[in-house]
MARFIDO-496886 format. One record per atom (N, C-alpha, C): atom name; residue in one letter; residue number from 1; x, y, z. Coordinates in steps of 0.1 Angstrom, whole numbers, plus 5000, padded with zeros to 4 digits. Example, Ala and Ser with C-alpha at 12.3 -4.5 7.8 and 13.67 -1.06 7.14 Angstrom:
BEGIN
<atom atom="N" res="A" n="1" x="5132" y="4943" z="5078"/>
<atom atom="CA" res="A" n="1" x="5123" y="4955" z="5078"/>
<atom atom="C" res="A" n="1" x="5132" y="4967" z="5078"/>
<atom atom="N" res="S" n="2" x="5128" y="4978" z="5071"/>
<atom atom="CA" res="S" n="2" x="5137" y="4989" z="5071"/>
<atom atom="C" res="S" n="2" x="5129" y="5000" z="5079"/>
This chain:
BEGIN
<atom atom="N" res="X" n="1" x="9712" y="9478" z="4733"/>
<atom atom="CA" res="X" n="1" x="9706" y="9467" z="4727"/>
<atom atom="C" res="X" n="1" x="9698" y="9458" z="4736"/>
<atom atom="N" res="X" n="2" x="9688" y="9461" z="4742"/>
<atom atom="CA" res="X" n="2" x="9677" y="9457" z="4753"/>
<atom atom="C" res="X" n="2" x="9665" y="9447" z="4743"/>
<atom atom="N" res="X" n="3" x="9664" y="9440" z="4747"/>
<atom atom="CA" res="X" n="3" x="9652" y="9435" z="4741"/>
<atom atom="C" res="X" n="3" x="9639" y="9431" z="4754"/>
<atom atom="N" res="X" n="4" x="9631" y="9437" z="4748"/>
<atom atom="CA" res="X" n="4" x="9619" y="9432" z="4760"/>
<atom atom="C" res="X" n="4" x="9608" y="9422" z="4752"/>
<atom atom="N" res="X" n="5" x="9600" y="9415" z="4764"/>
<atom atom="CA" res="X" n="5" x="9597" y="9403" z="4760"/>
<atom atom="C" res="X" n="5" x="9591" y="9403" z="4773"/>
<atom atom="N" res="X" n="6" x="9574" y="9400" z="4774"/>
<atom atom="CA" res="X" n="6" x="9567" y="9396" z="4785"/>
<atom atom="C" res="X" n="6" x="9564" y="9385" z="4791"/>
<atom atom="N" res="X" n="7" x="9565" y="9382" z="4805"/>
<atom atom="CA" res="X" n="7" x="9563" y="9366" z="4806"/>
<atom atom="C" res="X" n="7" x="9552" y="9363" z="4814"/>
<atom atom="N" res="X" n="8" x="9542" y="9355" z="4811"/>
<atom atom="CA" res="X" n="8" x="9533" y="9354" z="4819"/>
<atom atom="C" res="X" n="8" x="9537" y="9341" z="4829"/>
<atom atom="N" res="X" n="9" x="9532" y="9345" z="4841"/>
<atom atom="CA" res="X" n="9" x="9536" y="9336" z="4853"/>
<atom atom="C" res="X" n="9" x="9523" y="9332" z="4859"/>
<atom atom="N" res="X" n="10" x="9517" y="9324" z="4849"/>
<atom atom="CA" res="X" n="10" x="9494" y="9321" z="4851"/>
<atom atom="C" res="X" n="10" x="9506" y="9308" z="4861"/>
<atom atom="N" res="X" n="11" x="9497" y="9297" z="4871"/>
<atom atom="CA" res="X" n="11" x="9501" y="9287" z="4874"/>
<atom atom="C" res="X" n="11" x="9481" y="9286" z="4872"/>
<atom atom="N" res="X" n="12" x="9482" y="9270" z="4866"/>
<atom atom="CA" res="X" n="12" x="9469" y="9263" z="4864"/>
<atom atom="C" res="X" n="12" x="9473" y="9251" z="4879"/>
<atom atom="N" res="X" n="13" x="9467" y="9255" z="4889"/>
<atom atom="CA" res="X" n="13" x="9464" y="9246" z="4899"/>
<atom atom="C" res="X" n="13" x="9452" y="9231" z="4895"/>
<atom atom="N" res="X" n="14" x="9450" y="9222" z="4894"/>
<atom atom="CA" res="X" n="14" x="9442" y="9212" z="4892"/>
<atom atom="C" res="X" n="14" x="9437" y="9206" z="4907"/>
<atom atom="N" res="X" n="15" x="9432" y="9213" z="4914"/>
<atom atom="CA" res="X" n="15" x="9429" y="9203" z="4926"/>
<atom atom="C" res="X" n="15" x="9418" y="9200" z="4923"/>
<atom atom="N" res="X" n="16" x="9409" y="9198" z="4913"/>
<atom atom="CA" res="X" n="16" x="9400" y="9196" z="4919"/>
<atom atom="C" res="X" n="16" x="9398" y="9177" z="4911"/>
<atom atom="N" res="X" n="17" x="9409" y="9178" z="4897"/>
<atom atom="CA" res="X" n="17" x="9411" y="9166" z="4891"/>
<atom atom="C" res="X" n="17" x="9419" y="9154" z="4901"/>
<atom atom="N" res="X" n="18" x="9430" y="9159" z="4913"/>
<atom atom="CA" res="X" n="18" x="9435" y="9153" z="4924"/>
<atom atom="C" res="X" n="18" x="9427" y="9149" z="4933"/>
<atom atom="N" res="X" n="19" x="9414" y="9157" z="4931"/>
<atom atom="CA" res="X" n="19" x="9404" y="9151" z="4943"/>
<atom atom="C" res="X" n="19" x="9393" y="9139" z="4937"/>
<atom atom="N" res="X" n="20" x="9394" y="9143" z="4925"/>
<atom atom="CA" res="X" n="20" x="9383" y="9131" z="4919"/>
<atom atom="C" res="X" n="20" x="9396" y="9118" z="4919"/>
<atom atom="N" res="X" n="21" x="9405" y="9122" z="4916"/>
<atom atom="CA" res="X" n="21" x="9414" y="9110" z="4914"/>
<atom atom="C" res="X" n="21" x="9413" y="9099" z="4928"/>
<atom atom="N" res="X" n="22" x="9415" y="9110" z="4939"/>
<atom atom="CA" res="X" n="22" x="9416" y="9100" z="4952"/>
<atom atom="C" res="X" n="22" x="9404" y="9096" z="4953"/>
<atom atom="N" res="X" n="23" x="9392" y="9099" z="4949"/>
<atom atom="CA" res="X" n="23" x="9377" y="9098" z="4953"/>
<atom atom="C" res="X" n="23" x="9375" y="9084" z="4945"/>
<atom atom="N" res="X" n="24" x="9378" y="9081" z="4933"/>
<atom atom="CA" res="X" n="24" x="9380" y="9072" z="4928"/>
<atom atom="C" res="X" n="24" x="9389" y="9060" z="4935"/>
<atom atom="N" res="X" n="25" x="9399" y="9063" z="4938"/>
<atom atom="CA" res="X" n="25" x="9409" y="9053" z="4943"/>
<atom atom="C" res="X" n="25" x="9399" y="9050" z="4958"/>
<atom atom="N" res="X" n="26" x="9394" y="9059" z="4962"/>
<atom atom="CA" res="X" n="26" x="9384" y="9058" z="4978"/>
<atom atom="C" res="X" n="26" x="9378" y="9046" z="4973"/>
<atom atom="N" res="X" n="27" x="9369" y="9051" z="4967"/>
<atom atom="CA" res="X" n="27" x="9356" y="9037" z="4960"/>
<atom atom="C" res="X" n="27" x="9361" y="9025" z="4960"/>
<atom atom="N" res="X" n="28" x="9373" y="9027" z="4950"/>
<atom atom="CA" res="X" n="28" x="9378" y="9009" z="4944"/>
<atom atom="C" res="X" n="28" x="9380" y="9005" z="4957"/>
<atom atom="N" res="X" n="29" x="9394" y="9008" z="4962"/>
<atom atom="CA" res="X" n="29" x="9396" y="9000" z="4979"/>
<atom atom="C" res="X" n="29" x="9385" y="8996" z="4987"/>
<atom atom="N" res="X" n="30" x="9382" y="9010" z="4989"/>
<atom atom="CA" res="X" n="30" x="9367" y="9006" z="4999"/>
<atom atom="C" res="X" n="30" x="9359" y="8994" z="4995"/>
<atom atom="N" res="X" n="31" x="9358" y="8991" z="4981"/>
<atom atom="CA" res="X" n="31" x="9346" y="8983" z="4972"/>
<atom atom="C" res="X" n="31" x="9356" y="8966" z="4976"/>
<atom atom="N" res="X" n="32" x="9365" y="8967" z="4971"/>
<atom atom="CA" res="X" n="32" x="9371" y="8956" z="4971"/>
<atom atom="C" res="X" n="32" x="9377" y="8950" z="4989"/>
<atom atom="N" res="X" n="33" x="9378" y="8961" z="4999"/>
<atom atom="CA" res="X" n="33" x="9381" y="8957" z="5011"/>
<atom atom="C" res="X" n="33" x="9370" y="8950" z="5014"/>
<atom atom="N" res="X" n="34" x="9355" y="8954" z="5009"/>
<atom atom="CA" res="X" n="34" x="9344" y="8951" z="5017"/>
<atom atom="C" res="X" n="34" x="9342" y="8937" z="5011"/>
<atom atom="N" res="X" n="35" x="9344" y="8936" z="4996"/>
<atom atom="CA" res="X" n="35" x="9348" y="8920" z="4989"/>
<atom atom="C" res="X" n="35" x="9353" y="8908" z="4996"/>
<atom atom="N" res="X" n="36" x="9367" y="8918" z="4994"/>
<atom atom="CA" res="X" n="36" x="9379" y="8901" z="5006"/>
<atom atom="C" res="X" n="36" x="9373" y="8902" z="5022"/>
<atom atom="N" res="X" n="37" x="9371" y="8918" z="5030"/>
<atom atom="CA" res="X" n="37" x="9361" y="8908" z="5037"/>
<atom atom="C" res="X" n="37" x="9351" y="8897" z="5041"/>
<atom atom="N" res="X" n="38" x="9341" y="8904" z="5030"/>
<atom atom="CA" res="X" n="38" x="9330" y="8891" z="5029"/>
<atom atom="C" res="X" n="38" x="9339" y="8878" z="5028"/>
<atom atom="N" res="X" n="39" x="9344" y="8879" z="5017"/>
<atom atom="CA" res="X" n="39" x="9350" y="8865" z="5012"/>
<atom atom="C" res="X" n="39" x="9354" y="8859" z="5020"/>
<atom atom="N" res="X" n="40" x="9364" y="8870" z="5029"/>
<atom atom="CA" res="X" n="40" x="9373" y="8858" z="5040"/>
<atom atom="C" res="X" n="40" x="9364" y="8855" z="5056"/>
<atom atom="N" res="X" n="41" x="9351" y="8861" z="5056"/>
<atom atom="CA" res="X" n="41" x="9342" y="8856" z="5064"/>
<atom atom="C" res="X" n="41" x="9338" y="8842" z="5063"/>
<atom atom="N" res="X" n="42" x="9332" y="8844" z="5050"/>
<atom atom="CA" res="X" n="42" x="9323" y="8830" z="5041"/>
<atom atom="C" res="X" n="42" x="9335" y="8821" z="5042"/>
<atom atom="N" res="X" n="43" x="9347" y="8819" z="5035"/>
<atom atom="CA" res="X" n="43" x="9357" y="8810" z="5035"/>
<atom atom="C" res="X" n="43" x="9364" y="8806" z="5051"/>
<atom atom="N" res="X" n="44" x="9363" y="8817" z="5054"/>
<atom atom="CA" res="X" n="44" x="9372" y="8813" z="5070"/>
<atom atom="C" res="X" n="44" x="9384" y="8815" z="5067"/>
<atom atom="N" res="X" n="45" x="9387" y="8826" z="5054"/>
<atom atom="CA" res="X" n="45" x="9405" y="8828" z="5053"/>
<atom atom="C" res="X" n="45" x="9410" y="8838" z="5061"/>
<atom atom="N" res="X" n="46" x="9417" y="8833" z="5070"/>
<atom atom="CA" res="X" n="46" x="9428" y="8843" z="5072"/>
<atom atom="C" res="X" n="46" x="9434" y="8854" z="5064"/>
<atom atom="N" res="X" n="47" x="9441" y="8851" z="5055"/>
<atom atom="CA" res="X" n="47" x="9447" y="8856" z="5049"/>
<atom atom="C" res="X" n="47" x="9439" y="8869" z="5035"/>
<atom atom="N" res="X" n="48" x="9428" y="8864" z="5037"/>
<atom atom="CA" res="X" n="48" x="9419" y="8876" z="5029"/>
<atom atom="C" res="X" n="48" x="9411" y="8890" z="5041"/>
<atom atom="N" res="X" n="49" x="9412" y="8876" z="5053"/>
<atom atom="CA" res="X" n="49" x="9408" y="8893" z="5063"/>
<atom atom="C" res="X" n="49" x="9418" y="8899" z="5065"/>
<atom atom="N" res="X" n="50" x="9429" y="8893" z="5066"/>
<atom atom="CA" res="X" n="50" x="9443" y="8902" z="5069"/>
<atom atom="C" res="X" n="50" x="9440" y="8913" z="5062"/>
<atom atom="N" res="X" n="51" x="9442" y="8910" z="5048"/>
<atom atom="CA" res="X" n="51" x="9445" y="8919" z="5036"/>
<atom atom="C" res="X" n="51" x="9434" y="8928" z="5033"/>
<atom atom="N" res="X" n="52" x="9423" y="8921" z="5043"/>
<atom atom="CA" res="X" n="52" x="9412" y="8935" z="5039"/>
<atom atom="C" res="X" n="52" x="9414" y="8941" z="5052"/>
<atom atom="N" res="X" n="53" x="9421" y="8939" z="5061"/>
<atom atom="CA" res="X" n="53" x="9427" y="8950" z="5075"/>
<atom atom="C" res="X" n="53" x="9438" y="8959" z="5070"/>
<atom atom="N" res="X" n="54" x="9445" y="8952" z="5061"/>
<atom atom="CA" res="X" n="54" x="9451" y="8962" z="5060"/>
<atom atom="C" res="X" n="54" x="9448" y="8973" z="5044"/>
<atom atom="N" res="X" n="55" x="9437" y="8965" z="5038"/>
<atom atom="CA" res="X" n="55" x="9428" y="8979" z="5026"/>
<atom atom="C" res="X" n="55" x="9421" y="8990" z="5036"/>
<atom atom="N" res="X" n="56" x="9418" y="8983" z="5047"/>
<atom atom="CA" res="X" n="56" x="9410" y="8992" z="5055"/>
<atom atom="C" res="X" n="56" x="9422" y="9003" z="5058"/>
<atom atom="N" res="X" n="57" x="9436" y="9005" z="5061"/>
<atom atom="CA" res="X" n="57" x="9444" y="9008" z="5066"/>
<atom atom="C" res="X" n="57" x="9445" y="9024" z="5055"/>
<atom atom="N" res="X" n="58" x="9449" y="9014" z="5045"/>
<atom atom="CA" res="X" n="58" x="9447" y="9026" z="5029"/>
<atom atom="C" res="X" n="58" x="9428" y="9031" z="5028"/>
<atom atom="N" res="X" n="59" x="9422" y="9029" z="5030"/>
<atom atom="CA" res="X" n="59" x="9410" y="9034" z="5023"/>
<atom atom="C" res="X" n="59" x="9411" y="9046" z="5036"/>
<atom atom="N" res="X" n="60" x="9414" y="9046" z="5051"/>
<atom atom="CA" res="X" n="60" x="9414" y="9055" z="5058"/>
<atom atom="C" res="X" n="60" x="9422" y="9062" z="5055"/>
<atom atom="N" res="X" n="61" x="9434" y="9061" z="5048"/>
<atom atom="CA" res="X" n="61" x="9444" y="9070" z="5050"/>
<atom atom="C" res="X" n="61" x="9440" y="9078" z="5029"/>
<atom atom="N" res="X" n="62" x="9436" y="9072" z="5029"/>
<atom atom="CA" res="X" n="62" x="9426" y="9079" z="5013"/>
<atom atom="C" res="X" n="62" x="9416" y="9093" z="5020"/>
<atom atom="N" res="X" n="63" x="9409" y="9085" z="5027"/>
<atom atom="CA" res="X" n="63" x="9397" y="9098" z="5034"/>
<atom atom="C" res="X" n="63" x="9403" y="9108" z="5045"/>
<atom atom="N" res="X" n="64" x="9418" y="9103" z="5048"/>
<atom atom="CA" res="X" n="64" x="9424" y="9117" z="5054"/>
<atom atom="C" res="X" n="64" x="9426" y="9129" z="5038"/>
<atom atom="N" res="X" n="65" x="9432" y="9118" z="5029"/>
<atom atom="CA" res="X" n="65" x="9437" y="9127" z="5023"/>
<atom atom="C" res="X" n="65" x="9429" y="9135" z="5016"/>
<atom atom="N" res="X" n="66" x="9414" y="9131" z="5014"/>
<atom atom="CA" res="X" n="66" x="9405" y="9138" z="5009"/>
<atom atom="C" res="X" n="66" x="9400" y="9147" z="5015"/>
């Protein structure tokens, strides 16, 4: 009393939706680092160039991963 039954083993890989994803997250950061820089030029803040040193930090570590 054997029963047979086939299994398909497809794997649907998506890399290429992982790459638009990071490609998108690239833009925003990048778009908005280059923002609070300006900003914290014009203002003289500290605390916005910080934060865009360390977007710069993630936008590079974005373009590794792409």
């Amino acid at each position: 009393m054997g029963h047979n039954h086939e299994h398909h083993h497809g794997h649907d890989h998506t890399h290429g939706a992982n790459k638009k994803t990071l490609m998108i997250s690239f833009i925003i950061i990048t778009g908005y680092m280059i923002i609070e820089a300006t900003g914290g030029f014009i203002t003289n803040s500290l605390s916005l160039l910080s934060d865009a040193g360390h977007m710069l930090s993630d936008a590079i570590s974005l373009g590794v991963a792409l």
